[in-house]
C-alpha positions as CSV (number, residue, x, y, z in Angstrom):
1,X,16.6,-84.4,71.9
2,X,16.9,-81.1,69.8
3,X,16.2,-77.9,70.4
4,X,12.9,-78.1,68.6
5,X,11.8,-81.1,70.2
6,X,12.2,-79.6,73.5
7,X,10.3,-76.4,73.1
8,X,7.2,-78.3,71.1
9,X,6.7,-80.1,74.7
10,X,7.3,-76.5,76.5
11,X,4.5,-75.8,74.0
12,X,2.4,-78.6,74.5
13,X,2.7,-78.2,78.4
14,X,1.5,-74.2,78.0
15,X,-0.9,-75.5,75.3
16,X,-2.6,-77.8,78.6
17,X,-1.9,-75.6,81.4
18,X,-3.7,-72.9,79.3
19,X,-6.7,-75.3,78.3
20,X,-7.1,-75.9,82.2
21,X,-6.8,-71.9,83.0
22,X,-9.7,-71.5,79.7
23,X,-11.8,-74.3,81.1
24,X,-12.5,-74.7,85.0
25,X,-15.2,-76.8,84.7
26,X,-12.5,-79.2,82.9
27,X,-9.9,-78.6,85.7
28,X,-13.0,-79.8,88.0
29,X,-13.7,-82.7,86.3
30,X,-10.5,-83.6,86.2
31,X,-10.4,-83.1,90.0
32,X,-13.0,-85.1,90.5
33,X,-11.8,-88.1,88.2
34,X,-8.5,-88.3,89.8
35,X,-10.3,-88.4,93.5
36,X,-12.8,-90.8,92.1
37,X,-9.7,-93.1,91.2
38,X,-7.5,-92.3,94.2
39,X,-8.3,-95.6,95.7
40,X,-7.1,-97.7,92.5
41,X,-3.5,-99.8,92.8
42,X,-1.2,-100.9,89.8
43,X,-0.5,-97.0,88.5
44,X,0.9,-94.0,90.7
45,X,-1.2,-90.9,90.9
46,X,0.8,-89.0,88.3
47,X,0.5,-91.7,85.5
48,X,-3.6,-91.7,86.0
49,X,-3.6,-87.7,86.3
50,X,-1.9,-87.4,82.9
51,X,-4.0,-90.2,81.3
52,X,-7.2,-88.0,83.0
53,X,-5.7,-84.8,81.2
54,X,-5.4,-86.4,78.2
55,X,-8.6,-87.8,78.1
56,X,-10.6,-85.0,78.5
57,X,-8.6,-82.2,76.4
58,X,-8.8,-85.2,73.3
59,X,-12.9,-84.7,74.2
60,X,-12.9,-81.7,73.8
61,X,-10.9,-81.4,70.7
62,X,-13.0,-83.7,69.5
63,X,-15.7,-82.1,70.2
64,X,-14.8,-78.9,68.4
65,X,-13.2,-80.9,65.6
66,X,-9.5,-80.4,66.0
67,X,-6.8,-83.0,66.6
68,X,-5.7,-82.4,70.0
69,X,-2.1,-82.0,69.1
70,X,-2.8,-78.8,66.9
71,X,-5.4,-77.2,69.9
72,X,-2.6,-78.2,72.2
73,X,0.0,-75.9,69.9
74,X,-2.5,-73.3,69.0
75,X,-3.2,-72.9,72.9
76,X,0.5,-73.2,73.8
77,X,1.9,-70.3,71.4
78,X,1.2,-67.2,71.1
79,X,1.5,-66.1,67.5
80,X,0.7,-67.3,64.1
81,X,4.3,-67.2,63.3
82,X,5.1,-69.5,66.5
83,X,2.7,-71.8,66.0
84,X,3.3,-72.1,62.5
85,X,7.3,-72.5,63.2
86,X,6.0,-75.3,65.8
87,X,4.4,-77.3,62.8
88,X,7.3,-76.9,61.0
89,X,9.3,-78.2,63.7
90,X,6.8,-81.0,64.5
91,X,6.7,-81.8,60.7
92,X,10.3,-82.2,60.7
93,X,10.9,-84.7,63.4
94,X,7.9,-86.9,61.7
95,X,9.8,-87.4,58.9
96,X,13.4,-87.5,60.5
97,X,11.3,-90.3,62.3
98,X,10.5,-92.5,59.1
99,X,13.5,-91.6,57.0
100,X,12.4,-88.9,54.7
């Protein structure tokens, strides 16, 4: 994995941790989804957390009408010139991907 690939899921990570620290209600909802579903078999605990972390930062992407990946880089950064170099980045590896 390159260099770039590694620090746009640094990013990302910061981007959610970040979202949580902005939105306790979220972190309590969260909280409260993955005791609600602490019971359930076939998936570990880790595996239904991140599915639960998804879910509700995608909401509330949605819900402010960005695509969760860009709120998720926007959050994680902490300049326009990082976040812009992280698109870049991103950008790249898309089309490394498919051969452009």
């Amino acid at each position: 994995m390159s260099v770039d690939a590694n620090r746009i899921k640094e990013v990302i990570e910061l981007g959610k941790q970040r979202f949580f620290e902005q939105n306790p209600s979220k972190l309590q909802e969260l909280e409260a989804i993955i005791e609600r579903d602490a019971d359930k078999s076939g998936s570990d605990i880790s595996n239904r957390r991140e599915v639960a972390r998804y879910r509700i930062i995608a909401a509330a992407a949605k819900a402010i009408g960005k695509d969760s990946m860009m709120m998720l880089l926007e959050l994680g950064t902490d300049s326009k010139e990082e976040f812009d170099h992280m698109i870049a980045a991103q950008n790249s590896q898309i089309k490394s991907m498919i051969g452009m």
